[in-house]
DRENTOR-303882 format. One record per residue: x, y, z of N, C-alpha, C in turn; residue in three letters. Coordinates in steps of 0.02 Angstrom, whole numbers, padded with zeros to 5 digits, always signed. Layout:
BEGIN
XYZXYZXYZALA
...
***
This chain:
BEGIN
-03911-04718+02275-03885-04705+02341-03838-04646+02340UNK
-03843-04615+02393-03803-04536+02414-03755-04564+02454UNK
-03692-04552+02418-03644-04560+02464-03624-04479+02506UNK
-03631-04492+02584-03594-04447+02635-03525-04408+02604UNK
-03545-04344+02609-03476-04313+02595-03452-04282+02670UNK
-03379-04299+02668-03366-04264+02740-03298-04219+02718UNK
-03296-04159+02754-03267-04108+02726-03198-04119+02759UNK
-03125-04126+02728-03052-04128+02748-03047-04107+02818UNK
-03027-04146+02851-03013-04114+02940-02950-04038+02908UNK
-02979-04006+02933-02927-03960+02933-02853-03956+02970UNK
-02801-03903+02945-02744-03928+02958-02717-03875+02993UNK
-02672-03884+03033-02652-03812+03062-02613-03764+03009UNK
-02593-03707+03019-02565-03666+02995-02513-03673+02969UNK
-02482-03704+03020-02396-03713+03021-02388-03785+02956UNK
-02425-03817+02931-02423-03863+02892-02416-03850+02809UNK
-02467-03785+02806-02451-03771+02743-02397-03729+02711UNK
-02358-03745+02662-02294-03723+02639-02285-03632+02625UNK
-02363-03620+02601-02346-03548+02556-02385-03517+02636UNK
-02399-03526+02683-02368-03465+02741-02312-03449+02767UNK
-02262-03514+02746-02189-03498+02762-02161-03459+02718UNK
-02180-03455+02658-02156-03423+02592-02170-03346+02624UNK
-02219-03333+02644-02239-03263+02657-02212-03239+02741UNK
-02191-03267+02771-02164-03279+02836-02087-03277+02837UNK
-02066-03278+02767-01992-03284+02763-01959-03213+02738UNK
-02012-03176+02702-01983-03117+02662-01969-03078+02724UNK
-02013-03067+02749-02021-03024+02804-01956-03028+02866UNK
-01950-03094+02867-01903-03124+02934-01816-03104+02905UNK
-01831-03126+02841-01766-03092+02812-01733-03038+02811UNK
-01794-02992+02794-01759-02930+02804-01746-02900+02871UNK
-01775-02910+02911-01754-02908+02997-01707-02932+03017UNK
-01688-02986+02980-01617-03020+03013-01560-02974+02949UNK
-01577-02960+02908-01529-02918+02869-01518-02822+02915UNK
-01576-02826+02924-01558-02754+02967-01528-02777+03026UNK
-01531-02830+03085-01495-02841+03151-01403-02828+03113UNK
-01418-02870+03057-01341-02888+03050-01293-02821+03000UNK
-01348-02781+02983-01316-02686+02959-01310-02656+03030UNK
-01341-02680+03079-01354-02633+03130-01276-02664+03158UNK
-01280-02733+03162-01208-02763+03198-01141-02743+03170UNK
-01141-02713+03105-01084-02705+03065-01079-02628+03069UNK
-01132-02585+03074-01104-02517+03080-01095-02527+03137UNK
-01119-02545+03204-01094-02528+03261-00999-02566+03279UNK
-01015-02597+03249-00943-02651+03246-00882-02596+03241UNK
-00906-02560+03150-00842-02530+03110-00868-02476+03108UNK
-00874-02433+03174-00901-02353+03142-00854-02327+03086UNK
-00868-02273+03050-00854-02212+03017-00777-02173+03045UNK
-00730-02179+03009-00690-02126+03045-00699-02067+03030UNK
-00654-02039+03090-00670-01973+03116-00632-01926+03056UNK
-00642-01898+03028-00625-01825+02987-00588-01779+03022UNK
-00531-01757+03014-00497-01714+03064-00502-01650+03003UNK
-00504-01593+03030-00496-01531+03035-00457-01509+02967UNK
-00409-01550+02958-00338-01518+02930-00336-01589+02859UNK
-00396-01610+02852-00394-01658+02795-00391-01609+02741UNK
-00418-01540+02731-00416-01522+02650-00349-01483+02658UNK
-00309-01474+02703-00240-01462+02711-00195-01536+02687UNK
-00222-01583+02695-00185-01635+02676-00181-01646+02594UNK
-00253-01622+02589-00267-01639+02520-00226-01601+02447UNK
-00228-01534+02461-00169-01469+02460-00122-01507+02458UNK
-00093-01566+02503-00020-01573+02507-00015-01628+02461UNK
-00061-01679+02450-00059-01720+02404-00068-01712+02313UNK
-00095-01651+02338-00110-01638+02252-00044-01581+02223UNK
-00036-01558+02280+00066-01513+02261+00108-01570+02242UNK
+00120-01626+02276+00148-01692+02266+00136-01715+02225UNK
+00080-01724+02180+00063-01749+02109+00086-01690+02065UNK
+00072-01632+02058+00083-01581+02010+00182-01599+02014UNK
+00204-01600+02086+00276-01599+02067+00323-01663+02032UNK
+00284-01722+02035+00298-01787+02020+00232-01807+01986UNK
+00211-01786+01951+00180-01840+01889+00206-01935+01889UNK
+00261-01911+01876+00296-02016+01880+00272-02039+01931UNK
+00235-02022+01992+00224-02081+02034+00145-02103+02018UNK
+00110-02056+01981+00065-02119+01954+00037-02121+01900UNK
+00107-02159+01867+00112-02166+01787+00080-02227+01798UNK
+00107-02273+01844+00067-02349+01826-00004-02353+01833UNK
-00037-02302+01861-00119-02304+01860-00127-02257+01786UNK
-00093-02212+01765-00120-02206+01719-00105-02241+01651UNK
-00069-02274+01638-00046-02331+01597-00097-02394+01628UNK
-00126-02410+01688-00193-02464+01663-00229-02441+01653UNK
-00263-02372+01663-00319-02332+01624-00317-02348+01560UNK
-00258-02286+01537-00264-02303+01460-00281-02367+01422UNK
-00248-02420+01458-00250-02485+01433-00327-02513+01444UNK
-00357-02491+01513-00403-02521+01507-00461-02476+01443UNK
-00449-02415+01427-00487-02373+01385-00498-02404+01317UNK
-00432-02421+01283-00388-02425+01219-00409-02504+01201UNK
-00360-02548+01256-00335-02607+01246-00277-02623+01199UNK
-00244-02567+01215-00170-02571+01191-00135-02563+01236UNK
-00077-02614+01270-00035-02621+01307+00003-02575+01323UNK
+00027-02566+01371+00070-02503+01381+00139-02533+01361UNK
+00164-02464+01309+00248-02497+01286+00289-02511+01363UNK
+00331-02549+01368+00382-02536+01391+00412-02476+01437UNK
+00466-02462+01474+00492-02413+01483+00568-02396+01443UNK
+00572-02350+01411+00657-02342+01365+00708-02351+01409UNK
+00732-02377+01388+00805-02410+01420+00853-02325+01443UNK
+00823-02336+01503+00874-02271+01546+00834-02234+01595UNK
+00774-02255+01598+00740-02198+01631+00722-02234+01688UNK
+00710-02199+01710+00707-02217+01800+00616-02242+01813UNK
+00629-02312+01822+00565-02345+01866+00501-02302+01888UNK
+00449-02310+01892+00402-02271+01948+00400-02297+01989UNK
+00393-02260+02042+00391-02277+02113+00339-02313+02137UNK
+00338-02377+02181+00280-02384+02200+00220-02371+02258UNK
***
């Protein structure tokens, strides 16, 4: 005797797991661009004025004339370079500024 074969009722779309898998890459990155699009428009770019490499001139005269104000960045450099602690400061000399 032949037993009847009857073929699986078919299923809708939405049932099987790996079209969501492939339905999700896509959806992701769309909702990742809405939400770049929501954050540049949020926090534009500031504006650059005119007279920034005049500022810059004034900041780097200010370093050439005072070195000591950024001894403490270059003392975690070194340290982070080395991994030798930065000594101390000698008893008399004046703090860096912060």
């Amino acid at each position: 005797m032949t037993q009847s074969q009857h073929p699986a009722p078919s299923q809708p779309w939405w049932k099987f797991g790996h079209v969501w898998l492939i339905i999700a890459g896509p959806l992701i990155v769309v909702i990742a661009g809405f939400i770049t699009l929501w954050l540049a428009i949020r926090t534009p770019d500031p504006v650059i004025t005119t007279d920034n490499y005049r500022q810059g001139l004034d900041r780097s005269r200010a370093l050439q004339a005072d070195p000591s104000s950024v001894a403490p960045a270059m003392q975690a450099r070194n340290h982070a370079q080395t991994g030798v602690p930065p000594a101390p400061p000698a008893p008399g000399t004046p703090a860096a500024k912060p």
